[in-house]
N, C-alpha and C positions, 0 to 999 in steps of 0.2 A: 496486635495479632491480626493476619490476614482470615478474613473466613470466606472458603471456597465453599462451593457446590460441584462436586461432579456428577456428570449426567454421560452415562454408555450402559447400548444393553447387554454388553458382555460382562458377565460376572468377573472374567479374567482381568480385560482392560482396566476394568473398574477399580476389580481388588491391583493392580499397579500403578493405578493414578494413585489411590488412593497412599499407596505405601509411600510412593515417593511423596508426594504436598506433606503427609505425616513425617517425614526423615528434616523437615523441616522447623526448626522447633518454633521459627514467625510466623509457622501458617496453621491454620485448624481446617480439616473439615467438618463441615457440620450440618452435612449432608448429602445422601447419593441416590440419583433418578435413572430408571432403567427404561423409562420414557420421555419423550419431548416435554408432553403433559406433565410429569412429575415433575419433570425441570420446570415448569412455567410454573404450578402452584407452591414448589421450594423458594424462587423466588420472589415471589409476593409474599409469600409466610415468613420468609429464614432474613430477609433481604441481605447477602452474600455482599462479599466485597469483589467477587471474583466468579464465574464459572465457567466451568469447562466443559464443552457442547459438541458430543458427539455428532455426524451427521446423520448416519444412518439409523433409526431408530423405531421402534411400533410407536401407531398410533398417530406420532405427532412427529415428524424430522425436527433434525435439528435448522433449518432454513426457517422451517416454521414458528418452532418453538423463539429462535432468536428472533423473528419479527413480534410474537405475542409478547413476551420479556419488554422489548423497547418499547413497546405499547402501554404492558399495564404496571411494568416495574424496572425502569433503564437500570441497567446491570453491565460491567465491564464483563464480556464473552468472550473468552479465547475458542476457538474451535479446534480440537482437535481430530482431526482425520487422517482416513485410512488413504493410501493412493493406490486403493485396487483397481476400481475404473475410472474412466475419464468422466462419467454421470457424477462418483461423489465429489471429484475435485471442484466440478461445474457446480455442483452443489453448497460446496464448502464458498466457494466464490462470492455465490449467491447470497449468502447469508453476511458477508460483508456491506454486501448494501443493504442489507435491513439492522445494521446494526454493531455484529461483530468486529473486534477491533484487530485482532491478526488471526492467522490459519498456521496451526506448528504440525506434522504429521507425528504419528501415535509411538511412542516411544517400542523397540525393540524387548525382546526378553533380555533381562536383567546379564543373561550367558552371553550377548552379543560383545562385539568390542565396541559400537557405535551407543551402547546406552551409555556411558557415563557421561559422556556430550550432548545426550538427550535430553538426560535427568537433569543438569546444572541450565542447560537452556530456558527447560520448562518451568525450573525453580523462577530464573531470572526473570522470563516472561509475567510469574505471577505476582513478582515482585516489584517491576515497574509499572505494569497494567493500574495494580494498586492502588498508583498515584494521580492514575488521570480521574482527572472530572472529566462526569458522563455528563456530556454536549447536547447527544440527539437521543431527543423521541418520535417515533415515529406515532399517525397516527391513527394505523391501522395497517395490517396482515398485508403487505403489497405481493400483488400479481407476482410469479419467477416471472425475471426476462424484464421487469418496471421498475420502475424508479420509485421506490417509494416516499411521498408527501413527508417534509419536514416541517415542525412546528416552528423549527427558526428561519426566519427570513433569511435566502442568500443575494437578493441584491447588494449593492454596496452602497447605496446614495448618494447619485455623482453623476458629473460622465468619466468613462474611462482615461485616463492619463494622456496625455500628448506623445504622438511620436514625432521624436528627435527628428527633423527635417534633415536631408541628407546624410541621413547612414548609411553605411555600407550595406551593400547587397546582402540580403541574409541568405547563408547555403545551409543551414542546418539548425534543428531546434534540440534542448537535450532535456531530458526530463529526469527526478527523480523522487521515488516516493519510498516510505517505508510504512509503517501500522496506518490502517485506513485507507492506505494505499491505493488497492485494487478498485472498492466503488470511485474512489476521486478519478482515475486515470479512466474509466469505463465513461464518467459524465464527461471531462474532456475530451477525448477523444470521440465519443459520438457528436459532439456538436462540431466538429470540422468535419471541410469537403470530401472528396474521394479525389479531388482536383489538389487539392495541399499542394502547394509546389517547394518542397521541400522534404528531406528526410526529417525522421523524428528518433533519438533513440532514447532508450528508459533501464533506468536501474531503480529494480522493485526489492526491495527485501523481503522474500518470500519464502517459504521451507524448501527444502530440497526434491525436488522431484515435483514441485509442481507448477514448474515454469511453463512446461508445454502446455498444462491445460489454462493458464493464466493468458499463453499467447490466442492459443483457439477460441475463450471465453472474451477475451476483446475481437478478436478479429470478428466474433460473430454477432458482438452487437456495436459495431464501427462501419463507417465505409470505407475505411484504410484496408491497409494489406496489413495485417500483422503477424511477426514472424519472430521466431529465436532467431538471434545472432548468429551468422557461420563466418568463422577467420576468413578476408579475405574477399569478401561479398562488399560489394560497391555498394553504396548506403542511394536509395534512387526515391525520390518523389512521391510521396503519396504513401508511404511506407513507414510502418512504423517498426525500429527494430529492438528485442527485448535482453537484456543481458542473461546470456544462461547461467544454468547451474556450477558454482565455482570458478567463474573467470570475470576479470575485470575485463568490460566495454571500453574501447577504446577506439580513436578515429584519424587516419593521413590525413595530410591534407590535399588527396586527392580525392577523395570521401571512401574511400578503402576501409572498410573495418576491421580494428584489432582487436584479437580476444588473446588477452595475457593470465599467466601462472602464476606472475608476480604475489610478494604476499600481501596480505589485508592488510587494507588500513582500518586499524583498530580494531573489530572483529569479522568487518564486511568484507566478500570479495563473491559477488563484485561488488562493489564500492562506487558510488556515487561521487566521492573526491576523485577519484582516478577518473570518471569519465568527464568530469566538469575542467580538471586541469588538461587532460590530451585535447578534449576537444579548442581549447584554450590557444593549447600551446598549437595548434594546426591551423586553426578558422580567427583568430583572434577576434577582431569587431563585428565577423559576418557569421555570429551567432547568435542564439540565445536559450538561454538555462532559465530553467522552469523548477520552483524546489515545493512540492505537496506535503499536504499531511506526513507524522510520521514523527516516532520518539528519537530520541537524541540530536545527534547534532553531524550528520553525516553527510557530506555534500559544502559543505561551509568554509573550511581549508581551501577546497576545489572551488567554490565558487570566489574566493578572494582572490583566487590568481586570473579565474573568466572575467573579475568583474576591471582588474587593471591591465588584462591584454584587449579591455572594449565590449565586450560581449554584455549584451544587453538581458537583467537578473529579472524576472517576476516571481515573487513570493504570493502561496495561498496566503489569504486574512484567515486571522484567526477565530473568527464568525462560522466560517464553514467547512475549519479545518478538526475533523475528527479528533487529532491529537496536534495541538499547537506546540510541537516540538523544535523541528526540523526548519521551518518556516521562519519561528520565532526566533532562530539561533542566528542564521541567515540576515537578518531583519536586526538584530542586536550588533553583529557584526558591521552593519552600516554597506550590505555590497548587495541593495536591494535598488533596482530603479523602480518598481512598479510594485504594490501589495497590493493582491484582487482577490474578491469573492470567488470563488471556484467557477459560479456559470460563467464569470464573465473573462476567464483568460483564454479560451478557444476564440471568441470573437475578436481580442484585444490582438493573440498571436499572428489571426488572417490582418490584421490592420498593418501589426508590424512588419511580417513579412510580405505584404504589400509593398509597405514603404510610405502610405498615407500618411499626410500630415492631417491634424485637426483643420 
């Protein structure tokens, strides 16, 4: 039996979290916070296999509350939020790097025709969450806008990998993450230049409607350009482009971007396989695919076809990967050239797209 905590100050919200986890007969709750606070001493008292973390809340936010959780009781946190302003999205963001492991937006009234795809999401989120071991604790309440201190080491012990002496010219890097996501892509992406000389594009698995503030919240702590995807937009240097809401990223190989209708593979779209095989089938050698944190196994089909048209693969280590899913799958599949610690694949990527040999 799963046991949840949910935490929202709306009596409403509350009482429909609440029905749905209960329509569930694997999950219990077995308790409900109408503040941060109450959610933080639920979990130290209740210890929850699961909870569900409002953002907006008296007393104590939920940014908050999930960095105290990590601190004095690591707890798998889904956050559930509203997308009324751009403040709570940046918020909900937020709280990924202190700990949270995905952001699903708050289920509709039960009268909607978009809840019964809400409700089985939210189920499934609470039932694969579940299964992850919690990795990180943090060791105190980090600053909004920082990086907050992990107790586990993310060096790797080494020096970085060799790059392969006369590769082809790299014109494009492809990135993709799912749970965990958002903080992993925020530390990579701040530690390169504003100089990148290359494009970068990412498929993030994220709830709907909160890709615009996923692009704003990287672009505002990067020196890149960060942007959603528009069909048809030349992919340019320095720039990092996001896959939107409902469409698979795709790339010519004039570096032209396409955004396709196509259906999902599997249940994503966009889909991290579809952006790793176009970009494949366009750039062949004079790539490289990047696979982050993140559950399942999405991107790894895609990456078997980058990795035999030449395209050079880096997997996060599962040391610094939130959820050693996606990586891991990647990495079993054998179509990995490099597995790195998280700080160290922004320095690794200027190497390779250099062209540097050791």
């Amino acid at each position: 039996m799963i046991r949840v905590v949910v935490a929202d100050d709306s009596d409403t919200v509350r009482a429909l979290l609440v029905a749905i986890l209960r329509s569930d007969p694997g999950i219990t709750v077995v308790g409900e916070a109408r503040t941060g606070a109450e959610a933080v001493e639920l979990a130290v008292r209740l210890a929850p296999d699961v909870i569900t973390m409002d953002i907006q809340m008296p007393q104590m936010d939920g940014f908050e509350a999930t960095s105290e959780i990590m601190s004095r009781a690591p707890t798998r946190i889904l956050i559930v939020s509203s997308r009324a302003s751009a403040s709570e999205v940046n918020l909900s963001l937020e709280a990924t790097r202190a700990g949270a492991l995905v952001v699903l937006s708050k289920p509709e009234s039960p009268r909607s025709s978009r809840f019964a795809r809400q409700r089985s999401q939210l189920l499934a989120m609470i039932h694969a969450m579940a299964e992850i071991k919690v990795v990180r604790r943090w060791s105190a309440t980090p600053p909004r806008g920082m990086v907050p201190v992990r107790q586990a080491t993310v060096g790797g012990g080494g020096a970085l990998p060799v790059v392969p002496a006369r590769r082809a010219t790299i014109r494009v890097v492809a990135i993709a993450a799912s749970a965990g996501g958002p903080a992993a892509l925020l530390d990579l992406l701040a530690a390169l230049p504003a100089t990148f000389p290359v494009p970068i594009l990412v498929v993030q698995h994220i709830a709907r409607g909160f890709v615009d503030g996923l692009a704003h919240w990287l672009d505002a702590g990067t020196k890149l350009d960060v942007v959603v995807a528009r069909q048809d937009t030349f992919a340019q240097a320095g720039t990092v482009y996001v896959a939107p809401d409902d469409r698979h990223l795709g790339l010519r190989q004039n570096l032209q971007l396409v955004l396709s209708a196509d259906p999902p593979f599997g249940s994503f779209r966009p889909a991290a396989t579809y952006m790793f095989q176009s970009v494949a089938a366009t750039q062949g050698s004079q790539a490289v695919g990047v696979i982050l944190t993140g559950m399942g196994n999405d991107g790894v089909a895609g990456l078997k076809v980058f990795h035999t048209a030449g395209g050079y693969v880096i997997a996060q280590d599962e040391s610094t990967s939130m959820i050693y899913g996606m990586p891991m799958e990647a990495a079993r599949a054998g179509v990995t050239d490099a597995i790195l610690p998280l700080g160290e694949i922004a320095p690794f990527l200027e190497k390779l797209v250099a062209g540097l040999t050791a």
